[in-house]
ROFI-674887 format. One record per residue (C-alpha): residue in three letters; x, y, z. Coordinates in Angstrom, 3 decimals, m for minus. Each point is the difference from the previous one (the first is absolute). Example, Ala and Ser with C-alpha at 12.3 -4.5 7.8 and 13.67 -1.06 7.14 Angstrom:
2
- ALA/12.300/m4.500/7.800 $
- SER/1.370/3.440/m0.660 $
# end
This chain:
302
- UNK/m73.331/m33.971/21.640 $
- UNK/2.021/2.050/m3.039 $
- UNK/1.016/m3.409/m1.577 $
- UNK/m3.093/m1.467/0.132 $
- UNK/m1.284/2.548/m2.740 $
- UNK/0.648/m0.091/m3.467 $
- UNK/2.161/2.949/m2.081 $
- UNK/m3.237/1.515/m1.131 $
- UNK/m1.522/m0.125/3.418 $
- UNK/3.343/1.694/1.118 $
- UNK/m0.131/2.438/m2.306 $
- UNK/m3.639/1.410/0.508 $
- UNK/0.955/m0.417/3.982 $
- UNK/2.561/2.995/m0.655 $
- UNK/m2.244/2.023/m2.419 $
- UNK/m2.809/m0.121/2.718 $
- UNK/2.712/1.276/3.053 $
- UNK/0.741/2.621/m2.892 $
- UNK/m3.383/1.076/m0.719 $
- UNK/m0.739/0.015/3.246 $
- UNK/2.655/1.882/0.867 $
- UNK/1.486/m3.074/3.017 $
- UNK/3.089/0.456/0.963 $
- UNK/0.733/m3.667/1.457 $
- UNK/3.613/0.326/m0.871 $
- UNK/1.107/m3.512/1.098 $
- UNK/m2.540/m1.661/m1.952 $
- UNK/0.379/2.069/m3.268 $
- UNK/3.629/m1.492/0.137 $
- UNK/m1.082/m3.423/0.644 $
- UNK/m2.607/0.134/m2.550 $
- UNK/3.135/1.834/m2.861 $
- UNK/2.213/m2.615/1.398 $
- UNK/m2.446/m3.055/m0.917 $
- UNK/m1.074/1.522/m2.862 $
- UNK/3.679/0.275/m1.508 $
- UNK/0.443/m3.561/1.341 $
- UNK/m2.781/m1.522/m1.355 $
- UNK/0.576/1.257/m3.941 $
- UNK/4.150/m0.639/0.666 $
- UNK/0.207/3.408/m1.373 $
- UNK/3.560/1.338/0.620 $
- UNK/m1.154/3.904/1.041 $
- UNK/m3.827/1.163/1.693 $
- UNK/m0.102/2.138/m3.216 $
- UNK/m0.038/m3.380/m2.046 $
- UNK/m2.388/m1.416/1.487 $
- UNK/m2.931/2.387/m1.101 $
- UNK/m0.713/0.188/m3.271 $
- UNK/m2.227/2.825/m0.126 $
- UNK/2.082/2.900/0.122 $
- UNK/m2.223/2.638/1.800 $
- UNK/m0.514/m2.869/2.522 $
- UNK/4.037/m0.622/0.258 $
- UNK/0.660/3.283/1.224 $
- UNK/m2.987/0.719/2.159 $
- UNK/1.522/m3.385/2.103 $
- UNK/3.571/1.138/m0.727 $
- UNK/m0.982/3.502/2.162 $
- UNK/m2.269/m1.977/2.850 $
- UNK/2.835/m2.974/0.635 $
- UNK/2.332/2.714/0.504 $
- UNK/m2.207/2.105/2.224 $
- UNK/m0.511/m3.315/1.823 $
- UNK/4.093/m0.658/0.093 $
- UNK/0.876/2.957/1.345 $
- UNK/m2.710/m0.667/2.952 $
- UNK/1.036/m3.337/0.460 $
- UNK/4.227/1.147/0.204 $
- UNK/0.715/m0.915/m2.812 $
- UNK/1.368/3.788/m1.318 $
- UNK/3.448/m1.065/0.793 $
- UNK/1.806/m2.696/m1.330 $
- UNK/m0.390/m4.096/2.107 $
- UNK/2.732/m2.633/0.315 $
- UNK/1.186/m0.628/m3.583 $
- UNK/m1.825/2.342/m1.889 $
- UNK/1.748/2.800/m1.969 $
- UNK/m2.842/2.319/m0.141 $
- UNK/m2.826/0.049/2.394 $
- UNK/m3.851/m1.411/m1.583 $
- UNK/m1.121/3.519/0.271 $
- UNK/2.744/1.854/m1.575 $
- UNK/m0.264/m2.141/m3.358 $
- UNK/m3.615/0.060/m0.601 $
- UNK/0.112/4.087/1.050 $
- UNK/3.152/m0.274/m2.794 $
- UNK/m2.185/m1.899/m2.662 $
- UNK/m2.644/2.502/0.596 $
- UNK/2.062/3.027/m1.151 $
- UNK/1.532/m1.581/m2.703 $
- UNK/m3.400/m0.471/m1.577 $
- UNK/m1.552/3.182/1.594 $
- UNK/3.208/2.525/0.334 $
- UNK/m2.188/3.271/m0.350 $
- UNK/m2.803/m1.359/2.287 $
- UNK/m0.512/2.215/3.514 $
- UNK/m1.747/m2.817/1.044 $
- UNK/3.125/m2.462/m0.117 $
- UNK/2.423/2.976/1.473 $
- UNK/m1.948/0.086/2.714 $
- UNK/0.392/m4.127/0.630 $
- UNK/3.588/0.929/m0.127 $
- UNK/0.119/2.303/2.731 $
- UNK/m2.095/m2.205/2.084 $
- UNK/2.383/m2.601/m0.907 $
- UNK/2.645/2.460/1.451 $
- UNK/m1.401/0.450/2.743 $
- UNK/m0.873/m3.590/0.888 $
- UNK/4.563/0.127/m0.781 $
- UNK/0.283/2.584/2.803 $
- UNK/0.837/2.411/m2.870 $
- UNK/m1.689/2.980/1.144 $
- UNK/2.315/2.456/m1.912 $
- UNK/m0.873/m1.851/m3.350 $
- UNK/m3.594/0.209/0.658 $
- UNK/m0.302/3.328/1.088 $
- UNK/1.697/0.986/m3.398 $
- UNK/m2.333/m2.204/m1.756 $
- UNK/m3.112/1.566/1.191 $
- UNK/1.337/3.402/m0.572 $
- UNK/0.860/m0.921/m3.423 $
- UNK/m3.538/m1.360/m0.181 $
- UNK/m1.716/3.709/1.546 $
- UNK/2.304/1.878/m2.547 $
- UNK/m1.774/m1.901/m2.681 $
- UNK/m3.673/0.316/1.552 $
- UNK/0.305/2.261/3.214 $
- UNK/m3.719/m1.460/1.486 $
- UNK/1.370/m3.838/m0.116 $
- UNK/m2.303/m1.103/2.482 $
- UNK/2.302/m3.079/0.752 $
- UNK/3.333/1.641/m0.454 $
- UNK/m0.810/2.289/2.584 $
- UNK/m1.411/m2.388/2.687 $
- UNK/2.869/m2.469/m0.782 $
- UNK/2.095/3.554/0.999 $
- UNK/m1.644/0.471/3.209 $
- UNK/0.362/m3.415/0.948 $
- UNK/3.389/m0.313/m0.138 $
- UNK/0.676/3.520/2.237 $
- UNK/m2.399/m2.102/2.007 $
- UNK/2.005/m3.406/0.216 $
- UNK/2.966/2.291/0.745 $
- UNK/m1.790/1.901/2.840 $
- UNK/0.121/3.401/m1.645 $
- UNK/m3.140/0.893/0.322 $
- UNK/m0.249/3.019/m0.409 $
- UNK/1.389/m0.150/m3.777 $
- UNK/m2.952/m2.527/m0.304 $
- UNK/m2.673/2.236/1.474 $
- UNK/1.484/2.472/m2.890 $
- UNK/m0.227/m2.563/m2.574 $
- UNK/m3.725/m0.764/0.806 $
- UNK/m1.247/3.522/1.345 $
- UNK/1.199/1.777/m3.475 $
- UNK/m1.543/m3.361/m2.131 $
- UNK/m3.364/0.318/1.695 $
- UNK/m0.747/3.852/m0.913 $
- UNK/0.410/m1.528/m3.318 $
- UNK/m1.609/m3.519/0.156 $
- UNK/m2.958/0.931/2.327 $
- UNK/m2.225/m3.020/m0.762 $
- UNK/3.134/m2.423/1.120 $
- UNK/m1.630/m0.965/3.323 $
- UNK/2.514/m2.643/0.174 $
- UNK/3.104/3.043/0.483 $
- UNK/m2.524/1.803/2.616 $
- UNK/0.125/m2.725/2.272 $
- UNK/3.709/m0.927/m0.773 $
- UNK/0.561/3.640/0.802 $
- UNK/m2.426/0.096/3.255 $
- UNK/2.289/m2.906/1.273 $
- UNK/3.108/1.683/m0.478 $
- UNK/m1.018/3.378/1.913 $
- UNK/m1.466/m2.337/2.771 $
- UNK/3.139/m1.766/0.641 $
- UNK/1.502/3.917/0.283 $
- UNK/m2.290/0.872/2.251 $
- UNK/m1.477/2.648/m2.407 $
- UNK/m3.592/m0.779/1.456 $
- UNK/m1.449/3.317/m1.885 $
- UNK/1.561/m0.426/m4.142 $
- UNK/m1.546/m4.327/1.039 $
- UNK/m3.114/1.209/0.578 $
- UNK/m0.049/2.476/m3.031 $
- UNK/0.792/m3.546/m1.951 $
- UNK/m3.186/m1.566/1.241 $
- UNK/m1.993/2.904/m0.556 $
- UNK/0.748/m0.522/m3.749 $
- UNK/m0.397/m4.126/0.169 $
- UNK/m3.640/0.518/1.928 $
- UNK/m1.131/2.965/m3.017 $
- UNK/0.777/m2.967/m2.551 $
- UNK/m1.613/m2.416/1.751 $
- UNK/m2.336/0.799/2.304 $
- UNK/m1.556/m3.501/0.687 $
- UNK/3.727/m1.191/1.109 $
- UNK/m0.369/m0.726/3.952 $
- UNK/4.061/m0.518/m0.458 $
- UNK/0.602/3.512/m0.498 $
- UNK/m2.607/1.359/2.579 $
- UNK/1.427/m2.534/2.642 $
- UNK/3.638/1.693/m1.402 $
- UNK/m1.024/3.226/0.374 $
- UNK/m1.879/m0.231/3.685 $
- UNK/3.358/m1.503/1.579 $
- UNK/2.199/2.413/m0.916 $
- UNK/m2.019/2.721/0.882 $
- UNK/m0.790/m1.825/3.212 $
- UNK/3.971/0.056/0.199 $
- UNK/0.045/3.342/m0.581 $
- UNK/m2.386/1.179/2.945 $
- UNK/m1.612/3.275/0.647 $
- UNK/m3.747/0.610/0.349 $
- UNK/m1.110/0.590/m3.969 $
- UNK/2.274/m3.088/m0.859 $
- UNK/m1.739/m2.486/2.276 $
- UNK/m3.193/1.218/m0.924 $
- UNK/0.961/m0.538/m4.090 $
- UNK/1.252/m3.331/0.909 $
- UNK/m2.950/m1.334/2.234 $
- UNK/m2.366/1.934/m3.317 $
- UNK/2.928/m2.624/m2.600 $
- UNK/m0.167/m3.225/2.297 $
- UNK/m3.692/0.292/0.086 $
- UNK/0.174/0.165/m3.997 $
- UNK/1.925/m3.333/m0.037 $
- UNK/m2.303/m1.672/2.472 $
- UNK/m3.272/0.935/m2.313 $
- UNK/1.898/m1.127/m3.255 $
- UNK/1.545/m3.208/2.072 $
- UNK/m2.328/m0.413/2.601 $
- UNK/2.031/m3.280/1.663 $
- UNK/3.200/1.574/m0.353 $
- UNK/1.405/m0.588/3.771 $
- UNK/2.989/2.588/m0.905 $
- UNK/m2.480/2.442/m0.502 $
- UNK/m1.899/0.006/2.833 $
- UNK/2.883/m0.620/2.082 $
- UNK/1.263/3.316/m1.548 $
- UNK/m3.533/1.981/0.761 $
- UNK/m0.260/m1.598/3.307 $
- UNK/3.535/1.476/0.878 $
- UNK/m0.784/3.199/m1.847 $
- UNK/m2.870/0.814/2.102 $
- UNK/1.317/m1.109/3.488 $
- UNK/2.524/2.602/m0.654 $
- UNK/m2.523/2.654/m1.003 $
- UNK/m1.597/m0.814/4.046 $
- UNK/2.855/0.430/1.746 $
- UNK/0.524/2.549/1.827 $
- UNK/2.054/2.378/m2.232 $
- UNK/m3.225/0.436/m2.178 $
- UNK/m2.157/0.107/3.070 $
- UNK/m1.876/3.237/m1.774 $
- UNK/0.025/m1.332/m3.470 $
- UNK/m2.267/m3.082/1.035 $
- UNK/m2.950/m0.975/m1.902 $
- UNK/m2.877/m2.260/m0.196 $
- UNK/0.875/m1.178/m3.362 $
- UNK/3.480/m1.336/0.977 $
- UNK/m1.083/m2.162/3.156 $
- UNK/m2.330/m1.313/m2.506 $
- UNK/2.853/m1.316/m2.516 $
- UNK/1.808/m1.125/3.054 $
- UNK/m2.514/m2.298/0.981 $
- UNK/m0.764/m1.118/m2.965 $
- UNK/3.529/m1.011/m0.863 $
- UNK/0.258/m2.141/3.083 $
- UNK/m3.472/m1.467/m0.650 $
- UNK/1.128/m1.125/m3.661 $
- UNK/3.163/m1.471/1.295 $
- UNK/m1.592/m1.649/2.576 $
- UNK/m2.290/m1.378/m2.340 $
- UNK/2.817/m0.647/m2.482 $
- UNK/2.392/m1.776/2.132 $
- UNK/m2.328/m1.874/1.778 $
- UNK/m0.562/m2.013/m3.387 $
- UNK/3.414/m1.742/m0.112 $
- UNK/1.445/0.793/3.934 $
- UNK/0.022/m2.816/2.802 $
- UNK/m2.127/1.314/3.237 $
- UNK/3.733/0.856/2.023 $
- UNK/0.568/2.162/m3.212 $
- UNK/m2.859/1.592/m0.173 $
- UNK/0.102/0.851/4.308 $
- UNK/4.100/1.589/m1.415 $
- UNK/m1.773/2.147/m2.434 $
- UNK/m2.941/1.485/2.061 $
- UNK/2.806/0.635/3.516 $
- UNK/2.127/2.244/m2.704 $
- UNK/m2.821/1.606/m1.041 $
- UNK/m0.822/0.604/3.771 $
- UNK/3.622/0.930/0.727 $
- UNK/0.229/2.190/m3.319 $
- UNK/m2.734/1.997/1.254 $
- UNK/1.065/0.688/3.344 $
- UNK/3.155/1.226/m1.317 $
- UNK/m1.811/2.234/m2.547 $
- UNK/m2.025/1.433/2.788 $
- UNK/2.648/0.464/2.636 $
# end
């Protein structure tokens, strides 16, 4: 399909993954390696001859090597596609934050972990709130499972960089996968007050208080699943997760906490994935969904 196009249509292919912000690694190196082709110019950088253009595609192919394996040196290459055009950039750009940090993703696509680390520090000693820098630091504690240096990374970067929804949730993840059920829920706390309208974060929040237990956390989590089901109404995770929610609220440990309101949003769970499920489900599927509900509710109730 790539060498049915011509250069130009090439070309604006790449500027639209860029403005778009695409990744589609393999093709970006299809397209820069039909593109070089097709103008027999001897380097990528040669064959654009707008120079804001030349290194805007210089920085994506390189992105898009490093994806694609190609950080290291192949079979009869003496330095690997990434590491040149990463090289070409700082030649041209040797003061640019934005081309030190390609480098230490290029060393950590190497494996060199020690020579990105240092990087990014040298990056946070010249602008301590380097949004990148410091998520490119966490990640790497991450990849190495020391996860507790990344939860230190991102928990310190947050109180700084509030607004960075995109650390809260990296950050929810990591005290998840410690089992830290109560700093995770703090997380989606602060992703629901920026976006309220996000079922995501409701649906987030509900399970891990659901995980959690206790009386005043089921009750938040049926009150957060309920959210999610009113902003997503067809959301089968949802109402799976209300449905569940409320059977445990009738079982017998909360006997004396019972109330109208939660048989209610029981029912009305099962109704809606009744209703949802019998859109798309065969008649035998539909006959395996309403005998768990049965069983489900014997077992709440026993």
């Amino acid at each position: 399909m790539v060498k049915q196009q011509s250069v130009s249509q090439m070309k604006a292919r790449l500027s639209e993954l860029r403005k778009t912000n695409q990744r589609q690694s393999e093709l970006v190196l299809e397209l820069a390696e039909a593109i070089q082709s097709g103008q027999g110019a001897r380097s990528l950088a040669a064959a654009f001859s707008d120079e804001a253009e030349r290194w805007d595609v210089l920085e994506q192919v390189a992105r898009a090597a490093m994806d694609c394996g190609r950080a290291r040196p192949t079979r009869g290459e003496e330095e690997s596609l990434a590491a040149t055009l990463v090289k070409q950039l700082a030649a041209r750009f040797p003061e640019s934050n934005r081309v030190k940090l390609l480098q230490g993703e290029l060393f950590e696509a190497q494996g060199d972990w020690a020579g990105a680390t240092q990087l990014y520090d040298e990056l946070l000693t010249e602008t301590p709130n380097h949004a990148a820098a410091t998520k490119r630091k966490a990640v790497i504690f991450k990849s190495r499972g020391d996860i507790p240096k990344a939860i230190s990374v991102l928990a310190a970067y947050v109180q700084q960089a509030m607004a960075d929804y995109e650390a809260w949730v990296e950050l929810s993840e990591l005290y998840l996968s410690r089992g830290d059920f109560q700093r995770a829920a703090f997380c989606f706390e602060e992703l629901i007050l920026s976006n309220p309208l996000s079922p995501v974060y409701h649906i987030r929040y509900a399970e891990t208080l659901y995980t959690m237990g206790s009386l005043e956390n089921l009750q938040l989590a049926r009150k957060h699943y309920a959210n999610a089901c009113k902003i997503q109404p067809d959301d089968a995770r949802s109402l799976l997760g209300l449905y569940m929610t409320c059977s445990a609220l009738n079982s017998e440990k909360f006997i004396k906490q019972r109330t109208p309101i939660n048989e209610e949003l029981e029912a009305f769970a099962v109704s809606r994935l009744k209703q949802l499920y019998s859109k798309q489900a065969s008649a035998p599927q539909l006959e395996c969904l309403n005998e768990t509900f049965s069983k489900m509710a014997l077992t709440t109730s026993s």
